[in-house]
C-alpha positions as CSV (number, residue, x, y, z in Angstrom):
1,X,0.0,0.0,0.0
2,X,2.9,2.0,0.5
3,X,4.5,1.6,-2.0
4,X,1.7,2.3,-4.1
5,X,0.7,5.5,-2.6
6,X,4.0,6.9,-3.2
7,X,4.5,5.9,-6.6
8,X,1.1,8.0,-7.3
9,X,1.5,10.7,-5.8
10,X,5.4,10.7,-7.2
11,X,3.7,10.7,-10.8
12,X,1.3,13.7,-9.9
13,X,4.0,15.6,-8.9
14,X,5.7,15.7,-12.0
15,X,3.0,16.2,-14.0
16,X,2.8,20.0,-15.4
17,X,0.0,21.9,-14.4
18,X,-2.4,22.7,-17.2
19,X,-5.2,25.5,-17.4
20,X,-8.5,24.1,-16.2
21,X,-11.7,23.5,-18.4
22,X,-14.9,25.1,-17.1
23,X,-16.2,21.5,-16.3
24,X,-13.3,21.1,-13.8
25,X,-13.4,24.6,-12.3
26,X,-17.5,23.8,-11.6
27,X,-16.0,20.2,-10.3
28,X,-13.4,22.3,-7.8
29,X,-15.8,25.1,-6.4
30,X,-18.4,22.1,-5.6
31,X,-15.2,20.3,-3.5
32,X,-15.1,23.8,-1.8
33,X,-18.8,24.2,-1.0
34,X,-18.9,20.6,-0.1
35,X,-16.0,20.2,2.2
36,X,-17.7,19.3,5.0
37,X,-18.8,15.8,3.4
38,X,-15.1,15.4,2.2
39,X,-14.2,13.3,5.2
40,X,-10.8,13.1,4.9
41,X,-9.8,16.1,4.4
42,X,-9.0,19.6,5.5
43,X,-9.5,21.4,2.6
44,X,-10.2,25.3,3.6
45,X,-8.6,27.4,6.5
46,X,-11.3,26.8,8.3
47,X,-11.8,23.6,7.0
48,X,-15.1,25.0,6.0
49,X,-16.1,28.1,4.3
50,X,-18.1,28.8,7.2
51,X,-15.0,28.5,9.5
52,X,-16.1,25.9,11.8
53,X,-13.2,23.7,12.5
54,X,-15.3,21.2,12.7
55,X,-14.0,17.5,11.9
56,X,-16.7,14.9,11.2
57,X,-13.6,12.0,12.4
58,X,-14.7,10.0,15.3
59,X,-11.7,7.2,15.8
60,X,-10.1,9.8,18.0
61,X,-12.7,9.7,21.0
62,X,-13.3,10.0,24.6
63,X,-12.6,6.7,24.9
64,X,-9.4,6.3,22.8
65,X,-7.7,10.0,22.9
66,X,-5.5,8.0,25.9
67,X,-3.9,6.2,23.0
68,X,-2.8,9.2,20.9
69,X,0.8,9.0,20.0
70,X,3.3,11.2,18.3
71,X,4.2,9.8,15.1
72,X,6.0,12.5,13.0
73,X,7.6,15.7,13.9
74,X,8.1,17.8,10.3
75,X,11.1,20.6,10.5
76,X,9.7,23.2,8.5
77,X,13.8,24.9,8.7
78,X,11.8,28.1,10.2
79,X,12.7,29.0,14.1
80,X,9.7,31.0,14.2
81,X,6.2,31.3,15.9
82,X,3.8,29.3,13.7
83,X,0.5,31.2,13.5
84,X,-0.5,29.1,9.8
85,X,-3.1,26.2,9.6
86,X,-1.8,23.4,7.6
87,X,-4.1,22.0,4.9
88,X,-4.9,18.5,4.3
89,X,-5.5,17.1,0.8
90,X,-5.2,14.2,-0.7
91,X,-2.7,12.9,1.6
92,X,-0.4,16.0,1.0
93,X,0.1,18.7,4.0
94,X,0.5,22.3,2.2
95,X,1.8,24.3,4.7
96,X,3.4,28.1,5.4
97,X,5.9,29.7,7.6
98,X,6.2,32.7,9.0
99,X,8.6,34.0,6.5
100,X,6.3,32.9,3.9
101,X,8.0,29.4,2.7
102,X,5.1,27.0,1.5
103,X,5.7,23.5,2.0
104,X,4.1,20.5,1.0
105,X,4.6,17.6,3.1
106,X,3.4,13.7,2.6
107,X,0.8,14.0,5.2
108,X,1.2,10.4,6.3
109,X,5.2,9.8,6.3
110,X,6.4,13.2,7.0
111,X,8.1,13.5,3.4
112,X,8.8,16.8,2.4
113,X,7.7,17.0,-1.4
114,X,8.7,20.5,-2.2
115,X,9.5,23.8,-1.0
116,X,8.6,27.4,-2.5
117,X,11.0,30.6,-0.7
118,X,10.3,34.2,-1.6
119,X,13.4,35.6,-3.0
120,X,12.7,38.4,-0.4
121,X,10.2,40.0,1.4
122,X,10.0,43.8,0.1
123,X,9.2,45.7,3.4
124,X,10.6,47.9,5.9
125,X,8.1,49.6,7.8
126,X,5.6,46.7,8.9
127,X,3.3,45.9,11.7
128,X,2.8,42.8,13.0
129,X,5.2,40.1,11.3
130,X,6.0,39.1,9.4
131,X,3.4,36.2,10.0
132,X,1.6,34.1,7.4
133,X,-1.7,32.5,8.9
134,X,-1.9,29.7,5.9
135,X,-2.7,29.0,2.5
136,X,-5.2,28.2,0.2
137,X,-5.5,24.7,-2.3
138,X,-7.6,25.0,-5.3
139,X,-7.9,25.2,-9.3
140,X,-4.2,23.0,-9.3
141,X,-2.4,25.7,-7.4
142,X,-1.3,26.9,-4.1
143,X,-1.9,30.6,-3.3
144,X,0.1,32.4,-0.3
145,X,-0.2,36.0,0.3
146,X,3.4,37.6,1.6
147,X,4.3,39.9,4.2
148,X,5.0,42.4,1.6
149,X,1.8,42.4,-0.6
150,X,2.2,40.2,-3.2
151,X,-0.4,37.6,-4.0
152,X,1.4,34.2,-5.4
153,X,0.4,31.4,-7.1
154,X,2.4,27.9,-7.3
155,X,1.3,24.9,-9.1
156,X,0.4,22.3,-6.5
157,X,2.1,19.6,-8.1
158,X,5.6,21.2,-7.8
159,X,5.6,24.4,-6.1
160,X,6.9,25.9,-9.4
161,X,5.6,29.6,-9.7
162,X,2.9,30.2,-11.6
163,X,2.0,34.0,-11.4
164,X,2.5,36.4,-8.6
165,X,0.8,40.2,-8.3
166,X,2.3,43.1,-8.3
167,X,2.0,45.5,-5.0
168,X,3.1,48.5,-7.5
169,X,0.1,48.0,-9.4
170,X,-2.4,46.5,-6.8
171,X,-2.1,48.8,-3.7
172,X,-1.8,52.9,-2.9
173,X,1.2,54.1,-1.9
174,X,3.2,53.9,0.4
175,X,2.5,50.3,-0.7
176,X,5.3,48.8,2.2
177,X,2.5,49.6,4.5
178,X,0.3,47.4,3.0
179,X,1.2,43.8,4.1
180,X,-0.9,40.6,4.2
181,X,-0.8,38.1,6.9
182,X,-3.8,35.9,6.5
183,X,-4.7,32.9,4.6
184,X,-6.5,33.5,1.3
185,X,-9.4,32.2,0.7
186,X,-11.3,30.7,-2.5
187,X,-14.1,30.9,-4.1
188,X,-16.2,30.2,-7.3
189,X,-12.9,31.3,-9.2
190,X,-11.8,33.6,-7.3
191,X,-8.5,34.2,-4.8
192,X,-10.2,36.4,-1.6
193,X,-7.4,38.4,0.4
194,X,-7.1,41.2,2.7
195,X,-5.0,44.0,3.6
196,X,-3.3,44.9,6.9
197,X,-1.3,47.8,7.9
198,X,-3.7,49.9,10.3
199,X,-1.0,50.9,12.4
200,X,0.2,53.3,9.3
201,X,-2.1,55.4,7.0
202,X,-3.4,53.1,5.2
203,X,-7.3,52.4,3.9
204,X,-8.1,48.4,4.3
205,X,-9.3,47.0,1.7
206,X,-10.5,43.0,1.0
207,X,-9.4,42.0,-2.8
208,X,-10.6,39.6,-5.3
209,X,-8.4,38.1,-7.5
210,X,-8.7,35.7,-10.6
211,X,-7.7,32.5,-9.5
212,X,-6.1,31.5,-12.8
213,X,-4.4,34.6,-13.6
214,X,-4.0,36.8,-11.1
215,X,-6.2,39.5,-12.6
216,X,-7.3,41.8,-9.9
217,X,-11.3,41.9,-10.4
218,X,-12.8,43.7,-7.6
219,X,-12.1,45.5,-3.9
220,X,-13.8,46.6,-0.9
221,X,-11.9,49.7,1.3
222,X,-12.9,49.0,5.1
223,X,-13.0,52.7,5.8
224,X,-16.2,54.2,4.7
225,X,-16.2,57.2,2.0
226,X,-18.4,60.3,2.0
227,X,-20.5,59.3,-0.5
228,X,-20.9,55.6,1.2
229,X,-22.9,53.9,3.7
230,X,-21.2,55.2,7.2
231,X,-19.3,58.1,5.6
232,X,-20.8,60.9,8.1
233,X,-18.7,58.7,11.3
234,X,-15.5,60.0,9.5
235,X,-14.5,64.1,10.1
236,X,-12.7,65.6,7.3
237,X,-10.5,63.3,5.5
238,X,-9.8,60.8,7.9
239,X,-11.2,58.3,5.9
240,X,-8.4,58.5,3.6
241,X,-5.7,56.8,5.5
242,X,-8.1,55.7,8.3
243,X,-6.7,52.3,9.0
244,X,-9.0,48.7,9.1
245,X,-7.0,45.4,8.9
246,X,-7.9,42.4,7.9
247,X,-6.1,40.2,10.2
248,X,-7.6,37.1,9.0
249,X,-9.5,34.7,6.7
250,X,-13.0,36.0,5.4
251,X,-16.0,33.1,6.1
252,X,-17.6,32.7,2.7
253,X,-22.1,31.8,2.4
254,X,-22.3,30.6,-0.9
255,X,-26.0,30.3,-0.3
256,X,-26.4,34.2,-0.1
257,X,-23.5,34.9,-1.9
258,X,-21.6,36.8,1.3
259,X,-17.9,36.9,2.2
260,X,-18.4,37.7,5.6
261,X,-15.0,38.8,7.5
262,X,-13.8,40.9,10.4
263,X,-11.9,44.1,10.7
264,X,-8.9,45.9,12.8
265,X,-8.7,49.3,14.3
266,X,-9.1,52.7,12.6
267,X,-5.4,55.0,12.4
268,X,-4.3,56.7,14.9
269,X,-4.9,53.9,17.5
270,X,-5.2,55.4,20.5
271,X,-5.9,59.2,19.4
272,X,-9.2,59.7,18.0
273,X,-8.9,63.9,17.6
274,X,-8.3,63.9,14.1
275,X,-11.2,61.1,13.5
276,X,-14.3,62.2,15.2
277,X,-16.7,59.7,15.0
278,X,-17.6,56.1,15.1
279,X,-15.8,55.5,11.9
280,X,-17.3,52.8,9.9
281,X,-15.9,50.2,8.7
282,X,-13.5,49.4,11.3
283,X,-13.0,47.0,14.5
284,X,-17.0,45.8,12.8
285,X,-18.2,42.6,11.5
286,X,-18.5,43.4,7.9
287,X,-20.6,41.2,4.7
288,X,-20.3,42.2,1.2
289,X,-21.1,40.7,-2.1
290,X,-19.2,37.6,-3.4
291,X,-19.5,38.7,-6.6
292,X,-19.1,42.3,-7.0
293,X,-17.3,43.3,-3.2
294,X,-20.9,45.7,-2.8
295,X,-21.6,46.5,1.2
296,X,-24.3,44.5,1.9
297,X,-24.0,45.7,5.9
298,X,-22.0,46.1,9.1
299,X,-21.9,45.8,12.6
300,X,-19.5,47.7,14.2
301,X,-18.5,46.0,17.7
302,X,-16.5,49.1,19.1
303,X,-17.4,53.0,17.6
304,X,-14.3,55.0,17.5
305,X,-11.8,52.7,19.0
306,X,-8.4,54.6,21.1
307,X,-7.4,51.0,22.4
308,X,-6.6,48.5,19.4
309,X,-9.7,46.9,20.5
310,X,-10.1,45.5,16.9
311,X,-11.7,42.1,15.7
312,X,-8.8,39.9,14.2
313,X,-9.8,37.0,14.8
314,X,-11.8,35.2,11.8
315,X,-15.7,35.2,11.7
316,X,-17.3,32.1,12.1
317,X,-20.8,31.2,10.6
318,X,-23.8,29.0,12.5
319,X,-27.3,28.9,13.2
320,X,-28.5,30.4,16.3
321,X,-31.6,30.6,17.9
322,X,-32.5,34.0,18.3
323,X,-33.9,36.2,21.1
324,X,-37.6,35.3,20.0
325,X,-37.1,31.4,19.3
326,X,-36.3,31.1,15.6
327,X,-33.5,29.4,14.1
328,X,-31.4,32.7,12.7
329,X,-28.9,32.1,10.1
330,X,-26.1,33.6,12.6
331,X,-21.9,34.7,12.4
332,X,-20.4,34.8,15.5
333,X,-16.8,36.8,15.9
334,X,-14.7,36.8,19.5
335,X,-13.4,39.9,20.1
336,X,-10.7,41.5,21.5
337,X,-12.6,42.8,24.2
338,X,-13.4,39.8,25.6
339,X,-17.4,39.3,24.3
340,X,-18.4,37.1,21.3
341,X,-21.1,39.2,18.9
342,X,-23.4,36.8,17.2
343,X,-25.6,38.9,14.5
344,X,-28.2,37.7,11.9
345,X,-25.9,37.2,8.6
346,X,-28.4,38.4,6.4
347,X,-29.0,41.5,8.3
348,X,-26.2,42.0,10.7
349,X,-28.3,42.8,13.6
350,X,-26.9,41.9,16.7
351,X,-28.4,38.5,18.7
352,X,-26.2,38.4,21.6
353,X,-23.0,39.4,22.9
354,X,-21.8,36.7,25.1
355,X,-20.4,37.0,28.7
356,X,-17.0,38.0,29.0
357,X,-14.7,35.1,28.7
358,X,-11.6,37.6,29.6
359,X,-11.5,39.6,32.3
360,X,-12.8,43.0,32.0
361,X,-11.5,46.0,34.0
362,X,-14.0,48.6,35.3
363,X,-12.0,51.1,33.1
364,X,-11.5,49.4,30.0
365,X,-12.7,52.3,28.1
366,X,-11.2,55.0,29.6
367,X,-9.3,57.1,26.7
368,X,-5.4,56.9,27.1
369,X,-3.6,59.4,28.8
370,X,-0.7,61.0,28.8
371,X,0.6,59.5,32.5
372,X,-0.5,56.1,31.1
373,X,-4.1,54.0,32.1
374,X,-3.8,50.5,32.5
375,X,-6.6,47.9,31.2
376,X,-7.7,44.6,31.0
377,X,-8.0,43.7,28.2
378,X,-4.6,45.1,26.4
379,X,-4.2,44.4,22.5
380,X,-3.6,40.5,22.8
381,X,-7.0,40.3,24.3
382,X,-9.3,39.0,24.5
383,X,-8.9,37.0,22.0
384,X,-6.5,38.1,19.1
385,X,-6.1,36.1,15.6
386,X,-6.5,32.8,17.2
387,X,-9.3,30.8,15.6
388,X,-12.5,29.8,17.2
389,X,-14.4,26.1,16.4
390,X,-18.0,25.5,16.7
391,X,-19.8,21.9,17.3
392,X,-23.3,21.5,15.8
393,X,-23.4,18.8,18.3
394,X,-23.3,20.9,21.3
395,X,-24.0,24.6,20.0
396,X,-21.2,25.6,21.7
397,X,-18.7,28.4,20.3
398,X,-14.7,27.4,21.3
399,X,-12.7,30.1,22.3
400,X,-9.3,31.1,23.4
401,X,-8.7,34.0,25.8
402,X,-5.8,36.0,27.3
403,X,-5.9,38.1,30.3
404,X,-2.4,40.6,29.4
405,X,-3.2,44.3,31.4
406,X,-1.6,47.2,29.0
407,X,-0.7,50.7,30.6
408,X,-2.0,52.8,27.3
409,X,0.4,56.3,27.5
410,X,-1.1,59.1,24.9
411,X,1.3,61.0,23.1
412,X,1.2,64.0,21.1
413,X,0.1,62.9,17.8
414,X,1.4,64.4,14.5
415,X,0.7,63.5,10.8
416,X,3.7,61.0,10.4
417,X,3.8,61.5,6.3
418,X,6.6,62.1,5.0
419,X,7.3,61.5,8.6
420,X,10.6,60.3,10.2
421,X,11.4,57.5,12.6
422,X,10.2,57.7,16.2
423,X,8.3,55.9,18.4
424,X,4.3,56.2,18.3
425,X,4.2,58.4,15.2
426,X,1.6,56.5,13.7
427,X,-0.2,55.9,16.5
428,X,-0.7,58.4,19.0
429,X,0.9,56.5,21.8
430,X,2.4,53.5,23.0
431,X,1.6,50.5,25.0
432,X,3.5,48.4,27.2
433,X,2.7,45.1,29.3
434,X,1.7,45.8,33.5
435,X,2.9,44.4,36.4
436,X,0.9,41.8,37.4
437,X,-0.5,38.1,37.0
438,X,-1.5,36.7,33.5
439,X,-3.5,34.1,32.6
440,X,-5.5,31.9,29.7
441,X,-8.8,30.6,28.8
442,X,-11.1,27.9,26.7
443,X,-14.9,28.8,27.0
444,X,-17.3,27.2,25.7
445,X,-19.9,29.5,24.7
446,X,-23.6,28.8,24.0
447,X,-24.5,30.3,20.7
448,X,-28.2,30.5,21.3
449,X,-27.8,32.1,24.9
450,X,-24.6,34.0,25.0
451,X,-23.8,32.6,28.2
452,X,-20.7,30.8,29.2
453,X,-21.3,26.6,29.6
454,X,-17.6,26.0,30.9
455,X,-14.1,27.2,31.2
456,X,-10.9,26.2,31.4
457,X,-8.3,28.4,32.7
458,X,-4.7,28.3,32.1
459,X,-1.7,29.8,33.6
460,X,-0.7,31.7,30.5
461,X,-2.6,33.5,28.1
462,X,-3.8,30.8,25.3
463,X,-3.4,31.2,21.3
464,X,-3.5,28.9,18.6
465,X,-6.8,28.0,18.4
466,X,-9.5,25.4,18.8
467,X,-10.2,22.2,16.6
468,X,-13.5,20.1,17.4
469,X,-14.5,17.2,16.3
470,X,-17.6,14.6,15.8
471,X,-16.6,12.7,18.6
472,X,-17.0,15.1,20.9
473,X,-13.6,15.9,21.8
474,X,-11.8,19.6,21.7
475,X,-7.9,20.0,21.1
476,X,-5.8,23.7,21.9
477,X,-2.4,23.6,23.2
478,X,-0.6,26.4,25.3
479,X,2.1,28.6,26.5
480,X,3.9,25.7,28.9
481,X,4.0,23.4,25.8
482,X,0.9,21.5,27.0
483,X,-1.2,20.2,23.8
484,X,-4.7,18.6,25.2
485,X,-8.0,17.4,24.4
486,X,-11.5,18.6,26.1
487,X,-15.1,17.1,26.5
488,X,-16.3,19.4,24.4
489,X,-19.7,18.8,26.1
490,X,-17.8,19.6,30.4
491,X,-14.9,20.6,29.8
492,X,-12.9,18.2,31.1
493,X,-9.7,17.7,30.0
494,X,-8.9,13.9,28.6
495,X,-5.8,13.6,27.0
496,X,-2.4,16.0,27.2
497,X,1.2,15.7,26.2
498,X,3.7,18.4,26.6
499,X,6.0,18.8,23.5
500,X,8.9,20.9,25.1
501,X,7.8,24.6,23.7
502,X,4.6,26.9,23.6
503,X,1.8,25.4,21.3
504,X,0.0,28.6,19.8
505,X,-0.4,26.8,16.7
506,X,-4.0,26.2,15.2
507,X,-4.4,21.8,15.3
508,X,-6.3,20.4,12.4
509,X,-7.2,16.7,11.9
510,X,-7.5,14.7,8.8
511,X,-7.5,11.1,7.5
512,X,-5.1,9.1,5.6
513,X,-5.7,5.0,4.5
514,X,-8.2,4.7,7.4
515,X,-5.6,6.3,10.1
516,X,-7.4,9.8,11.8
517,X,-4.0,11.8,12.3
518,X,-4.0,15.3,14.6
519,X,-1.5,17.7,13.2
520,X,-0.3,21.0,15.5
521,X,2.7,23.3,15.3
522,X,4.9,23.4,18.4
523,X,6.5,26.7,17.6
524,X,6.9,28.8,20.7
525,X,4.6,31.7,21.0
526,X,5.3,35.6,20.1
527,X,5.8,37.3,23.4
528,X,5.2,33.9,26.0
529,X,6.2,31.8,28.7
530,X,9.4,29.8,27.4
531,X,9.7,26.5,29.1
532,X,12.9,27.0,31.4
533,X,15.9,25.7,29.0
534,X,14.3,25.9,25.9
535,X,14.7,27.9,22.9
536,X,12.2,30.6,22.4
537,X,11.3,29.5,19.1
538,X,11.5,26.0,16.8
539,X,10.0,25.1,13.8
540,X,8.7,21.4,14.2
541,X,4.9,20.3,13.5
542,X,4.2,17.2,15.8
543,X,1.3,14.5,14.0
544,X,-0.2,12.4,16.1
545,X,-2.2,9.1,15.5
546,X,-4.0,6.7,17.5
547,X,-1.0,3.7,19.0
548,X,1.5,5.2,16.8
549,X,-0.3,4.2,14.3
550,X,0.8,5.2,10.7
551,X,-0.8,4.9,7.3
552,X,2.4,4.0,5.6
């Protein structure tokens, strides 16, 4: 059997990738809208395009999780925190590193099959990397988006480069401020990114690219223009260089023909006297058309932010029952200040806003000032990029938390262009991390309440994110190297290992021959605890399998 499956996929590898006939492209996009009946897989970053993480595997279960057993470790040759999620296809891992190196890996040996590197990464100026959160698999190619803006394209088969865009020609100047760090998505033909850069004067936008050429088709700018929706919660021209990441990968309702994402802070970040206002689009929950990038609406989670309090984590979609009974059609995004919002899809009215599942300071809106505030929760949250799961099983919505107080310290704020070097130009101020205990959590949050069903709490803030699965189990590692699995129904925790460095790696699970593997990065974390003689950073992935058992 092994021998077998390596000689195949050998052949498909050196095959040359050829353009696809419309028959195929209608045969990929129903793969994508159909993942979740694709058993074996993990197809999309979220697995879904409604960003679920949701495995329907059951070998790995209460019962048996005692047996799981590391069975590969891959060296990606990148000491770096490991924010991407693998995919699983076809018994190949496609994977990313921070410095943007895609990988694909035999997903059931641990064979490396090929490896794509940037000649360079064209930045200077850049917040928050680099970092590359994954890629995406489709139409026979592999698409990455770099830390410096450029949108790439390899063939799947060999990694060889098929087209790349060109920031020059795609994004405003100062382009270098433009950077992307999230996985694209895909979808009906399409290559979905999103800009980030809020921390300069940039104007967000979310792109849509063709997926066989590269041909730049349509874009949405997250700060709202005079003559848009939300233009009177600008003053002046604010809107102009008003900020609005996109942290992270957009959930996609091919149903209604949404690409549903979330959005980061409006410029300056902690000075809101040149932007008076609520300024739309930013730190919101924001749905547009798949087809054209038209608003379709926006809730905005907090008006005029001055604390970074932006939502970078991905939206997730779900039904919900609403306030009055009725099954909604529902996304649900986990913010940084420590609340889920759950709002109608189709309308983007809000249903609930959970209980906090941080801890929240009395003052945590108190403007910054110029001898410094301190707040709970700082920028890391909350919760920050790491991805949620959701179980239709339990109704629950999986979150990671950190409690990290921040003393905010205003500054005097100037226009920064042309600018020159020094600290808090940009932003109006600077933030550093407070005295005094920190701390993690997993909460289990019940979509069609908004109230907490458990928590577990750590003694580190937790990142990564949350995979569930069928069998009712949850996995998330953290800070002390601990990766674990949760009842997903209690709570309880069933099953750990401790792999020598921080897990803040998003775990995904797939099958191979029969054999249900669990894949994780064991990275170290940007900013954590480092186990006491460890490096800060590595660059292994650890699969696990039920007995040791592998496929090969």
């Amino acid at each position: 059997m092994r021998f077998v499956f390596l000689l195949s996929l050998a052949a498909a590898l050196a095959m040359p990738a050829a353009a696809l006939a419309p028959g195929q492209r209608a045969a990929e996009n129903r793969l994508l809208v159909d993942a979740n009946a694709d058993r074996d897989n993990w197809r999309l970053h979220g697995r879904t395009f409604d960003n679920q993480r949701f495995s329907p595997l059951t070998q790995i279960d209460r019962k048996t999780v005692s047996r799981l057993k590391l069975v590969q470790t891959l060296h990606t040759g990148v000491a770096n925190s490991f924010e991407a999620t693998p995919l699983a296809i076809d018994g190949v891992l496609y994977l990313v590193t921070a410095t943007n190196h895609v990988q694909a890996w035999d997903a059931a040996a641990g064979k490396r099959l090929w490896e794509w590197k940037p000649d360079k990464l064209d930045y200077t100026e850049a917040c928050c990397g680099p970092q590359a959160r994954g890629v995406a698999v489709a139409y026979g190619k592999v698409y990455t988006a770099l830390f410096d803006g450029h949108l790439v394209a390899l063939d799947a088969r060999t990694g060889h480069l098929a087209w790349q865009t060109d920031p020059a020609k795609t994004h405003p100047e100062p382009k270098h401020y433009y950077t992307y760090t999230l996985a694209p998505q895909v979808d009906d033909g399409l290559v979905i990114v999103g800009t980030a850069g809020a921390e300069y004067e940039t104007r967000g936008m979310v792109e849509a690219y063709d997926a066989e050429t590269g041909e730049k088709k349509w874009e949405f700018r997250t700060t709202a223009a005079p003559d848009e929706p939300g233009g009177d919660t600008w003053g002046g021209d604010a809107w102009k260089f008003g900020g609005g990441s996109v942290w992270n990968t957009p959930a996609i309702d091919p149903k209604n023909g949404l690409v549903i994402f979330a959005t980061g802070n409006p410029n300056p970040d902690y000075r809101g006297e040149t932007r008076p206002g609520d300024n739309a689009y930013t730190d919101s929950i924001v749905a547009i058309d798949a087809k054209t990038g038209g608003l379709k609406w926006w809730y905005q989670e907090v008006p005029h932010d001055l604390w970074d309090y932006d939502a970078s984590a991905p939206v997730m979609l779900f039904d919900a029952r609403g306030p009055d009974g009725r099954i909604v059609p529902a996304a649900g995004q986990a913010g940084k200040v420590g609340n889920v919002f759950i709002v109608n899809r189709l309308t983007g009215k809000l249903l609930y806003k959970s209980q906090p599942f941080v801890e929240q300071s009395a003052n945590m809106f108190t403007p910054p000032r110029f001898d410094g505030v301190t707040l709970l929760p700082g920028v890391s949250g909350g919760s920050l990029w790491q991805p949620p799961a959701f179980s239709p099983r339990t109704h629950y919505f999986y979150v990671l938390g950190a409690n990290v107080p921040m003393t905010f310290t205003a500054i005097e704020y100037r226009d920064s262009r042309p600018g020159g070097p020094w600290v808090g130009r940009h932003t109006g101020g600077v933030m550093k991390r407070a005295d005094g205990p920190q701390s993690g959590t997993l909460t289990a949050i019940d979509v069609n309440s908004g109230r907490i069903a458990w928590q577990y709490r750590s003694a580190q803030p937790m990142y990564g994110g949350v995979l569930a699965t069928a069998s009712g189990l949850i996995f998330a590692g953290e800070m002390n190297g601990d990766f674990s699995a949760f009842d997903a129904a209690t709570g309880k925790r069933l099953w750990s290992t401790n792999l020598g460095t921080g897990v803040c790696s998003p775990p995904i699970t797939y099958q191979v021959h029969g054999v249900q593997y669990i894949a994780v990065g064991a990275n170290g974390c940007r900013g954590g605890h480092v186990p006491q003689g460890r490096p800060v950073f590595t660059d292994a992935v650890a699969i696990f399998a039920l007995d040791g058992r592998s496929a090969n």
